[in-house]
DOFI-861543 format. One record per residue (C-alpha): x, y, z. Coordinates in pm, whole numbers, plus 32768, in hexadecimal, padded with zeros to 4 digits. Layout:
BEGIN
ATOM    c1    c2    c3
ATOM     X     Y     Z
...
END
This chain:
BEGIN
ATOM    c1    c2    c3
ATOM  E871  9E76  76D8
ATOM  E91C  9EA9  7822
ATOM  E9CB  9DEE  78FF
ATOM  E99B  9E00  7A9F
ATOM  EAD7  9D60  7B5C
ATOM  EA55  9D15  7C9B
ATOM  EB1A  9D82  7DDF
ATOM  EBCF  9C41  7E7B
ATOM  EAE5  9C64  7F8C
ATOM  E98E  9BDA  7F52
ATOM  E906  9C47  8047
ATOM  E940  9D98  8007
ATOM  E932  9DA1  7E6A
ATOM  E80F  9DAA  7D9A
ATOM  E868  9CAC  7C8D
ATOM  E85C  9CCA  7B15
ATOM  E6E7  9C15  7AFB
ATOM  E685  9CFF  7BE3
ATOM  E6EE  9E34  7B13
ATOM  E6B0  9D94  79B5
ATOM  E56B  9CDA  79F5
ATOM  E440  9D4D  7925
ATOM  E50D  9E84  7866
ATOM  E42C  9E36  7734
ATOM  E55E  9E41  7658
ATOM  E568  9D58  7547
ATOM  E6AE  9C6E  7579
ATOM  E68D  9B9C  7442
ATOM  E7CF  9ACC  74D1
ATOM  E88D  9B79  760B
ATOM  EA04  9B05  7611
ATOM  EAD5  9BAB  7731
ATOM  EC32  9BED  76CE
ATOM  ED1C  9CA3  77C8
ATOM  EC3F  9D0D  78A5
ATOM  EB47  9DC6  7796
ATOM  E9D3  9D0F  773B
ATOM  E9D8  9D4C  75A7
ATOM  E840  9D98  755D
ATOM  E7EA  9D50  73E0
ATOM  E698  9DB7  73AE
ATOM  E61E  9DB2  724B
ATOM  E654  9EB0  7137
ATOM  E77F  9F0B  7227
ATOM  E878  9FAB  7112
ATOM  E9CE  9ECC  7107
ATOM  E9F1  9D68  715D
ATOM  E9ED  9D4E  72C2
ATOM  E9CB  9EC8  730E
ATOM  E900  9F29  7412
ATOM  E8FA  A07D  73C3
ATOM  E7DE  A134  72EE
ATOM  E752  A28C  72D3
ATOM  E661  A2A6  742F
ATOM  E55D  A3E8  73B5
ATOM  E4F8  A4B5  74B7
ATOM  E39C  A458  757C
ATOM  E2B8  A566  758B
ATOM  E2D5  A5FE  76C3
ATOM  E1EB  A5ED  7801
ATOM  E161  A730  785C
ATOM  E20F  A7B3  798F
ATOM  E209  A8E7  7A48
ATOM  E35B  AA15  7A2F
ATOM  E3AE  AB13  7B09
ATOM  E4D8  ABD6  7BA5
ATOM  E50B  ABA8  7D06
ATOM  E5E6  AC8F  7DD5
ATOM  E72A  AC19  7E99
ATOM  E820  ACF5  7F27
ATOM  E8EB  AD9C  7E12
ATOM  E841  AD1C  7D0C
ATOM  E700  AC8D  7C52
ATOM  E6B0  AAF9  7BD7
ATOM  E5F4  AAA9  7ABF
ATOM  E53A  A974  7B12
ATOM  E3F2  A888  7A71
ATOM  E33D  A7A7  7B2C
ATOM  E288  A6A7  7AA1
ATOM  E189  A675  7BE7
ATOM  E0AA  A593  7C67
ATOM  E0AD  A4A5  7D8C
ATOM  E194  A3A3  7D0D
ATOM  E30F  A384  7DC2
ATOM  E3DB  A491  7D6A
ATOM  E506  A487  7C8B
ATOM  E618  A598  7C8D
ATOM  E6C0  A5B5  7B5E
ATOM  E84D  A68B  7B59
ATOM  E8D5  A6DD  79DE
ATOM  EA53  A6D3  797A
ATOM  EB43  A7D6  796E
ATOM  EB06  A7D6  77F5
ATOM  E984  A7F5  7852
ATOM  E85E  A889  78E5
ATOM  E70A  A83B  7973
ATOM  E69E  A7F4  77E9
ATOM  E781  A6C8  77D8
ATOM  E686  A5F0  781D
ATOM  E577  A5DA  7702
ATOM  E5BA  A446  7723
ATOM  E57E  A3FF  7881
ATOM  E46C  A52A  78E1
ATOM  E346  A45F  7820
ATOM  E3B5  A308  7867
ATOM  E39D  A321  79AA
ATOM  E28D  A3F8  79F4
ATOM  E1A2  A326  7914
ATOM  E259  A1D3  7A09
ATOM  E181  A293  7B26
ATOM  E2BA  A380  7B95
ATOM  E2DC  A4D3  7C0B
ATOM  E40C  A583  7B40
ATOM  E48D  A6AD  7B83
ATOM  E5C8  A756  7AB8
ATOM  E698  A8AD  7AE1
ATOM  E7E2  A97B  7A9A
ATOM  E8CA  A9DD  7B94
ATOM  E93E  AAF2  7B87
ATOM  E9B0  ABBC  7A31
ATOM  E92C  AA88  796A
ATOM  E815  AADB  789F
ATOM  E6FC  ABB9  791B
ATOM  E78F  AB97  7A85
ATOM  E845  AD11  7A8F
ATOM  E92D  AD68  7B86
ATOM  E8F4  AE9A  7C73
ATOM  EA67  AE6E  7D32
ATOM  EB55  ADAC  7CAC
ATOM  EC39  ADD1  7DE7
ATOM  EB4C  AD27  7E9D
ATOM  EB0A  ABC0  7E05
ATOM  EAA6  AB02  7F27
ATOM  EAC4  A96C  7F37
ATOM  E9F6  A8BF  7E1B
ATOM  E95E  A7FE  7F08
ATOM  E8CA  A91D  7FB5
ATOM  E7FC  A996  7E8B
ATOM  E7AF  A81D  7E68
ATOM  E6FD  A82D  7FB9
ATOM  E660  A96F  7FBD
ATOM  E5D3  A921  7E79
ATOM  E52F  A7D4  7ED6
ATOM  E4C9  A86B  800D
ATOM  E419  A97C  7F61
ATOM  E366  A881  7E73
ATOM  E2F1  A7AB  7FC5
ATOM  E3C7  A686  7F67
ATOM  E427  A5A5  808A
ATOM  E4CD  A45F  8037
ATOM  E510  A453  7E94
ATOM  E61B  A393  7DB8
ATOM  E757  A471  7D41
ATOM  E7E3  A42A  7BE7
ATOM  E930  A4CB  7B8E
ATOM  E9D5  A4AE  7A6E
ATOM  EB4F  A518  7A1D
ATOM  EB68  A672  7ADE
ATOM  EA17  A633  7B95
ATOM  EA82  A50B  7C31
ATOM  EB86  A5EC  7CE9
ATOM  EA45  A699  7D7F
ATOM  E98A  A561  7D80
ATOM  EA84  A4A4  7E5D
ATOM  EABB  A5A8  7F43
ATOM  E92D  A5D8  7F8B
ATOM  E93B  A43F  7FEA
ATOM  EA56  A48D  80C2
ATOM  E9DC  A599  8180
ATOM  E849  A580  8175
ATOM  E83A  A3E4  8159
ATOM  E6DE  A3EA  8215
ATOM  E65A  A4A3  80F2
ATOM  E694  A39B  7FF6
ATOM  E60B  A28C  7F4F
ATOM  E71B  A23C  7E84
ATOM  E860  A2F5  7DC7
ATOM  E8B5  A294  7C46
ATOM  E9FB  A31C  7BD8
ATOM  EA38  A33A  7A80
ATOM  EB85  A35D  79D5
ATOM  EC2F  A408  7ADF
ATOM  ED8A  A41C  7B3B
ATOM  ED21  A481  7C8A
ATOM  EEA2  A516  7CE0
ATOM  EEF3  A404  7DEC
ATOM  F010  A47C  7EE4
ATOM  F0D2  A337  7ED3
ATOM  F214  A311  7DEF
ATOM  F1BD  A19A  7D56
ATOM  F094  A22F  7CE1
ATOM  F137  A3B2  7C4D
ATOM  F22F  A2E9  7BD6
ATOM  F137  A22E  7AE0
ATOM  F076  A36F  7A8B
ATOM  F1C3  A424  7A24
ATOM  F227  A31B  7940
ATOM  F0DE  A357  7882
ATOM  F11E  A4D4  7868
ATOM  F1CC  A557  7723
ATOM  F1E3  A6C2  769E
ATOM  F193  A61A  7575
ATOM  F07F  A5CB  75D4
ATOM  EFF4  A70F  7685
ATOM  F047  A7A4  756A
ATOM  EF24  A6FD  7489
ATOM  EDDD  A7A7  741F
ATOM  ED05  A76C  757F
ATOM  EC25  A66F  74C2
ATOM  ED3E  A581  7484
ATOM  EDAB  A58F  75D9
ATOM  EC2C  A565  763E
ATOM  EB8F  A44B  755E
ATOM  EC00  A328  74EC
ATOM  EC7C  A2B0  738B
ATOM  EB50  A1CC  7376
ATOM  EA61  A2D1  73C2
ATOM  EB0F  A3E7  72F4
ATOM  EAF1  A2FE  71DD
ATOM  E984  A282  71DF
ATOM  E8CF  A3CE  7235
ATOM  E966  A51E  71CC
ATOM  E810  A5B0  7201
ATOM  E83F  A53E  736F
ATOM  E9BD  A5C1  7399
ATOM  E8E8  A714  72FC
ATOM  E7F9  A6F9  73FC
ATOM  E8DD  A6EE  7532
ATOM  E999  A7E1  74A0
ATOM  E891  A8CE  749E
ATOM  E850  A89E  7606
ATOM  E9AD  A8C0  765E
ATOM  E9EE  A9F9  75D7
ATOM  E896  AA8A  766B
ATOM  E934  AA21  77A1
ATOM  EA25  AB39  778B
ATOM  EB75  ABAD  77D7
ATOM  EB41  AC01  7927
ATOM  EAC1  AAE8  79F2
ATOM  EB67  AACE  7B52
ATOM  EC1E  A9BE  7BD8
ATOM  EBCE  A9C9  7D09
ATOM  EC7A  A927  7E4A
ATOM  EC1D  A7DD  7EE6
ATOM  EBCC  A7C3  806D
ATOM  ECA3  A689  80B0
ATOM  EDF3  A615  7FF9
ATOM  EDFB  A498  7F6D
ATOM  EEED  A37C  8027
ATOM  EE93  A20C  8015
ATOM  EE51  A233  81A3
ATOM  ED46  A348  812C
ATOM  ECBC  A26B  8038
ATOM  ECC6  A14C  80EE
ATOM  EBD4  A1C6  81FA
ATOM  EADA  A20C  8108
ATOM  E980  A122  811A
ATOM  E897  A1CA  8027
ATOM  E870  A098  7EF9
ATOM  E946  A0F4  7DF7
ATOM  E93A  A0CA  7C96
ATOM  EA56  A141  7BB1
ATOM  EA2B  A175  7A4C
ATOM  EB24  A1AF  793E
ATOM  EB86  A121  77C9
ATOM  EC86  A089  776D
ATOM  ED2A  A151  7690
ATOM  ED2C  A280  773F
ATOM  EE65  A335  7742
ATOM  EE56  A3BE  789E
ATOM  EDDF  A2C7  796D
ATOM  EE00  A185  78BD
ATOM  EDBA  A049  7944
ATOM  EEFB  9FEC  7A2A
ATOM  EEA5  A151  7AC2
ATOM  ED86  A102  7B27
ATOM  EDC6  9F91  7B9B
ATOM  EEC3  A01F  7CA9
ATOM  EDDA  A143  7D0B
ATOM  EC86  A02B  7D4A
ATOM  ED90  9F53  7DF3
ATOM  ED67  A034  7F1A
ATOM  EBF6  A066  7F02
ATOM  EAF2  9F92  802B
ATOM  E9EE  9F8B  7F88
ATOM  EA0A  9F80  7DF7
ATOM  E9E3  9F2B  7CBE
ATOM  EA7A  9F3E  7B49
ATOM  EA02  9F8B  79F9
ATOM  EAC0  9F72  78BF
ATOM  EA08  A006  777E
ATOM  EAEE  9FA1  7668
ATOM  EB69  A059  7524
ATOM  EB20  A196  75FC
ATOM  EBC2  A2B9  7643
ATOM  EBCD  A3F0  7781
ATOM  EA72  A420  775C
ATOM  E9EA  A2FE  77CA
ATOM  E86E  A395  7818
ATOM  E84E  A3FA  76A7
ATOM  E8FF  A302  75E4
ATOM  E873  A1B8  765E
ATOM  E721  A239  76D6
ATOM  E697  A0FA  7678
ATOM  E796  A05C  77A9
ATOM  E791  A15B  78A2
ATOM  E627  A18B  78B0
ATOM  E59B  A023  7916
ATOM  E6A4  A009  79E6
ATOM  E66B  A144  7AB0
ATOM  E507  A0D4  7A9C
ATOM  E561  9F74  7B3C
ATOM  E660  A019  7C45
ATOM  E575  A108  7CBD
ATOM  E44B  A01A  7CCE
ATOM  E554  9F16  7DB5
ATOM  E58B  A03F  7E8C
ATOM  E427  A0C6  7EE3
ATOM  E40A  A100  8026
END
């Protein structure tokens, strides 16, 4: 299980009932220790492990295509239907298949979902690499060419790069913006100070999926680690980081008011918990979720967190 932290301001924050309420999990005896809520449901492998194998739900049927931006074309899928949109951005390590946990979930919870690759990632080909545009501006003319107004963004490592900018630069467009995992590459020296202690050679130098998931999950379900792997490599060599519209200060931040939730586990090399505790320190409107024994990969490794609480977030922030 997850823990929210609340932003000092009540006013602003949408508390840890709110989030947690009715997630359907199976606590069996909740105990929060540092911050984390340790979920024991039964036949849970290891005394006091929340982590087990999560299979794959079959898959709601959703419409593909390629649609055409300049210099190159996106792969996207689109669940349909007249339920609030959700906009889902993939990793660096990703694509628009990264999401075989969250695409039914929500869609059977009444939701529109909609997926894709930016450009290079899988089935998304570049036509001109020289021209790679802002991520955000494939963001819009995508949901602009699927008649999306107003939807709910969810980023997780790299995508929340893309998914932060969009709530900084198109706010009126949003219901809400979930970052998960993401370092976000705040210009402020406290904060790149606390990222650079975290980076190691050593450490880049690792297979990807050790940098990626976490020793728990690694450990419980190899036929998981196989299945993200998969996806991963489909994803390709030449995906395109592309440039972001606005650069990150706590000012920048500061000014943001689209509700917030931030996402990440807590043993996550890259953005472990103190990171993220100074970055939602200089959020308005937010709120916190720790999934515990959990690695980069937040989305995939505790599905049975992240999902009721994206569920409960989204439903506080309906508009």
């Amino acid at each position: 299980m997850g823990n929210a932290e609340a932003n000092p301001n009540p006013s602003l924050a949408i508390s840890r009932r709110t989030l947690l309420r009715g997630t359907g999990l199976a606590l069996g005896g909740t105990a929060l220790v540092d911050g984390t809520a340790d979920a024991h449901p039964p036949g849970v492998p290891g005394p006091g492990s929340p982590v087990r194998p999560i299979p794959v739900p079959e898959q709601v049927p959703a419409a593909q295509g390629l649609f055409q931006v300049p210099g190159a074309r996106l792969w996207y899928w689109d669940t349909g239907g007249p339920g609030e949109p959700v906009v889902l951005l993939h990793a660096l390590s990703g694509s628009g298949e990264s999401w075989p946990y969250q695409q039914p979930y929500l869609a059977r919870a009444g939701y529109r979902v909609i997926g894709y690759s930016r450009r290079g990632y899988a089935n998304s080909p570049v036509q001109d690499p020289n021209d790679p545009r802002t991520g955000i501006e494939d963001l819009h003319d995508l949901v602009d060419f699927l008649g999306i107004g107003r939807f709910h963004v969810v980023g997780v490592a790299g995508g929340g790069w893309y998914a932060m900018d969009y709530a900084l630069n198109h706010p009126d467009r949003l219901h809400s913006l979930v970052i998960g995992a993401c370092v976000l590459q705040v210009q402020e020296q406290d904060y790149q100070d606390m990222v650079e202690r975290l980076r190691s050679p050593e450490v880049d130098a690792l297979p990807i999926h050790f940098r990626e998931l976490g020793p728990s999950y690694r450990a419980i379900d190899p036929d998981g680690v196989a299945r993200w792997l998969d996806i991963q490599h489909r994803a390709g060599p030449n995906g395109i980081v592309q440039p972001r519209a606005t650069s990150l200060n706590w000012a920048v931040i500061e000014r943001l008011t689209v509700p917030t939730l931030l996402l990440w586990g807590d043993a996550d090399p890259h953005t472990s918990p103190p990171v993220q505790r100074l970055l939602a320190g200089h959020f308005r409107r937010v709120s916190t979720v720790v999934a515990n024994e959990c690695g980069h990969n937040v989305h995939w490794e505790r599905s049975d967190v992240v999902n009721p609480v994206l569920l409960n977030f989204f439903r506080a922030n309906r508009h």
